[in-house]
C-alpha positions as CSV (number, residue, x, y, z in Angstrom):
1,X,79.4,245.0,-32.8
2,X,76.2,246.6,-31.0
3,X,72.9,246.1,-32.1
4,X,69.8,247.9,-31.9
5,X,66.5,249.3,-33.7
6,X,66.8,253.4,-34.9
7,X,63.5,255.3,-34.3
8,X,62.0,254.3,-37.5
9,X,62.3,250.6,-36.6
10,X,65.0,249.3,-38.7
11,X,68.0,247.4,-37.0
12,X,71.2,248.6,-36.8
13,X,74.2,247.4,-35.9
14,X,77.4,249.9,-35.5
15,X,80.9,248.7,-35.4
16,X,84.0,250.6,-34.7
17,X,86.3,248.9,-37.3
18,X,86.8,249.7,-40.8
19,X,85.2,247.2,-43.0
20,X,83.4,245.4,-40.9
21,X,80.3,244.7,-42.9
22,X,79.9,242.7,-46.4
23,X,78.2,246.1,-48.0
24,X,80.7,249.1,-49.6
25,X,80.1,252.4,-47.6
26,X,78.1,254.6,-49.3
27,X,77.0,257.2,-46.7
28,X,78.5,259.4,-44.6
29,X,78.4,261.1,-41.3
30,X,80.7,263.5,-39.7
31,X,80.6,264.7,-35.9
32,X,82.4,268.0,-36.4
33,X,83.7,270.9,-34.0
34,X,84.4,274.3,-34.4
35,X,86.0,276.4,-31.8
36,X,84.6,273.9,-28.9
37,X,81.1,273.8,-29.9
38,X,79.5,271.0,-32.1
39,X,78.7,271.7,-35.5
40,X,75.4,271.0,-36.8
41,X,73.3,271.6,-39.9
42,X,69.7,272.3,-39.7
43,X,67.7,270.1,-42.5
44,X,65.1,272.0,-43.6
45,X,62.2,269.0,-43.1
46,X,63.9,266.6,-40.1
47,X,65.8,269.7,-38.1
48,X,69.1,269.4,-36.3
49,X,71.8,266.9,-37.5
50,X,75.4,266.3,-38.1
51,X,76.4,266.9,-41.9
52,X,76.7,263.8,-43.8
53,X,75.1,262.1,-47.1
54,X,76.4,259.9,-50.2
55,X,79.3,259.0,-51.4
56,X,79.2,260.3,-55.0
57,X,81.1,258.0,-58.0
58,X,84.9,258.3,-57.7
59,X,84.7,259.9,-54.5
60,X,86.5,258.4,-51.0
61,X,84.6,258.3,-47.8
62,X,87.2,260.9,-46.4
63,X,86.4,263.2,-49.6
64,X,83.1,262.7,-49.1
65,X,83.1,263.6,-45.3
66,X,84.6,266.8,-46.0
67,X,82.8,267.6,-49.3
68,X,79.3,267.2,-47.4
69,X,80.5,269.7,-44.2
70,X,81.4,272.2,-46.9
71,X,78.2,271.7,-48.3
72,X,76.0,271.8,-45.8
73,X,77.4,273.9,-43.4
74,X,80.5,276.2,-45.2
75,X,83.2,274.1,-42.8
76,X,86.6,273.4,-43.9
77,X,87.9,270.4,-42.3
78,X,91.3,270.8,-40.7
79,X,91.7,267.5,-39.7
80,X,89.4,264.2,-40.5
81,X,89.2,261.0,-37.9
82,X,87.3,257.7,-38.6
83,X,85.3,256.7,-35.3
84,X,83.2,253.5,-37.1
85,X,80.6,252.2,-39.5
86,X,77.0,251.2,-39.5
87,X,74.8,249.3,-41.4
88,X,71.5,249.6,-41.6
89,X,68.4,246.8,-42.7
90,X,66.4,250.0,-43.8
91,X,62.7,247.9,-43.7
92,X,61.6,250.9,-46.7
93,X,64.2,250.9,-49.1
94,X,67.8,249.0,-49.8
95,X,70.0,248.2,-46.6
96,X,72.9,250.6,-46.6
97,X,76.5,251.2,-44.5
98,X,77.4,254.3,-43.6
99,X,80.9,255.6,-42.1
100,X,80.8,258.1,-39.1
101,X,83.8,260.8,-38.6
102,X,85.4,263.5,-36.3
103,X,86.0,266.2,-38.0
104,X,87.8,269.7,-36.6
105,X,86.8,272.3,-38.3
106,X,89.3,275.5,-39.3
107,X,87.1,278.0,-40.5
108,X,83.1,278.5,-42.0
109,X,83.2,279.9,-45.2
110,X,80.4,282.7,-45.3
111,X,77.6,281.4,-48.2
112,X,74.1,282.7,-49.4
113,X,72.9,279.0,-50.5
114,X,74.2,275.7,-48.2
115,X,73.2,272.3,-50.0
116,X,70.0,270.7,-49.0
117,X,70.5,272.9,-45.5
118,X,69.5,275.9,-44.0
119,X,73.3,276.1,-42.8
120,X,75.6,276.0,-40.0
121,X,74.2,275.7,-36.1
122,X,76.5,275.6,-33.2
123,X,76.0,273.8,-30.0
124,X,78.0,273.9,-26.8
125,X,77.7,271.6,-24.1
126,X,77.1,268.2,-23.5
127,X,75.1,267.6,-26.8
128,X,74.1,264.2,-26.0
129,X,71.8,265.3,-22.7
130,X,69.9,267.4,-25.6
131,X,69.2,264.5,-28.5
132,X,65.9,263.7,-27.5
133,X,64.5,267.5,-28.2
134,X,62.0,267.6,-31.0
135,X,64.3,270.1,-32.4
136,X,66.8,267.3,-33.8
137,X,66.3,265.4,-36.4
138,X,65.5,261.4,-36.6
139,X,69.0,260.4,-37.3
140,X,70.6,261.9,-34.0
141,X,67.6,259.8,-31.8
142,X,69.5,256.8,-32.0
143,X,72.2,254.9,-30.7
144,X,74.8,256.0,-33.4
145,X,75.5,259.9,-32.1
146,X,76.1,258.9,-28.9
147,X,78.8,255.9,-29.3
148,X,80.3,258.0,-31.6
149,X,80.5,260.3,-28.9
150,X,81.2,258.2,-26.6
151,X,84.4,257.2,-28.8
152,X,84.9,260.6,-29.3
153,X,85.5,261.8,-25.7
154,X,87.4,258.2,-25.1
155,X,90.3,259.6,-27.6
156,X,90.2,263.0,-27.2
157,X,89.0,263.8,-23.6
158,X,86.1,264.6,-22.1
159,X,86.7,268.6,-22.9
160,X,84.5,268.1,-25.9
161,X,81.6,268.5,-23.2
């Protein structure tokens, strides 16, 4: 497990395996590709991120993933990988995990109206050289996006960047 603080100054600590923290995942977030370039969201307030959120009742994480990249950017997930879990001791409100994918994505469904999003944005490149740009939001800062990344290129080369 690796440790650290995220930007707002809560500690996290990420894991790659499934369970590895005494809390049920409730949150989700899911790296995504389409056609070789990253798949972001832009969030209205905090700016460019990775689609993800909670894990409604009766939902699994995977259904969740995938439900939440619909939502927020029109992507249909062809295929759905688990890269790890993080938990975080969130000094403002209650301590949460939250379970970080790969998705691929087949196709973006057109939409007038993306949940809590201003839509789809697509990156190319080596995305992690970019993170620190005022244009991304607060939850790609940290440590989290780029282990996943890390993990990401580990499995399925480094053609991703």
């Amino acid at each position: 497990m690796l440790e650290f603080f995220d930007t707002n100054g809560n500690k996290v600590v990420f894991s790659f395996e499934k369970n590895a923290f005494p809390l049920e995942v409730r949150h989700v977030l899911v790296l995504s590709r389409y056609k070789g370039e990253w798949l972001l969201t832009e969030h209205p307030i905090r700016g460019l991120e990775f689609p993800g959120g909670k894990v409604e009742s009766g939902e699994s994480i995977e259904e969740a993933a995938k439900r939440e990249v619909n939502e927020e950017t029109g992507g249909v997930a062809e295929s759905l990988d688990y890269i790890g879990e993080y938990y975080v001791e969130d000094k403002q409100n209650i301590p949460f995990v939250k379970a970080v994918f790969y998705a691929e994505i087949r196709t973006l469904e057109k939409r007038d109206h993306f949940m809590e999003t201003n839509g789809p944005v697509l990156k190319g490149g080596n995305l992690v050289e970019e993170l620190m740009n005022p244009e991304y939001s607060f939850i790609m800062k940290d440590k989290v996006v780029s282990l996943a990344i890390g993990k990401i290129i580990e499995k399925y080369g480094d053609c991703l960047i």
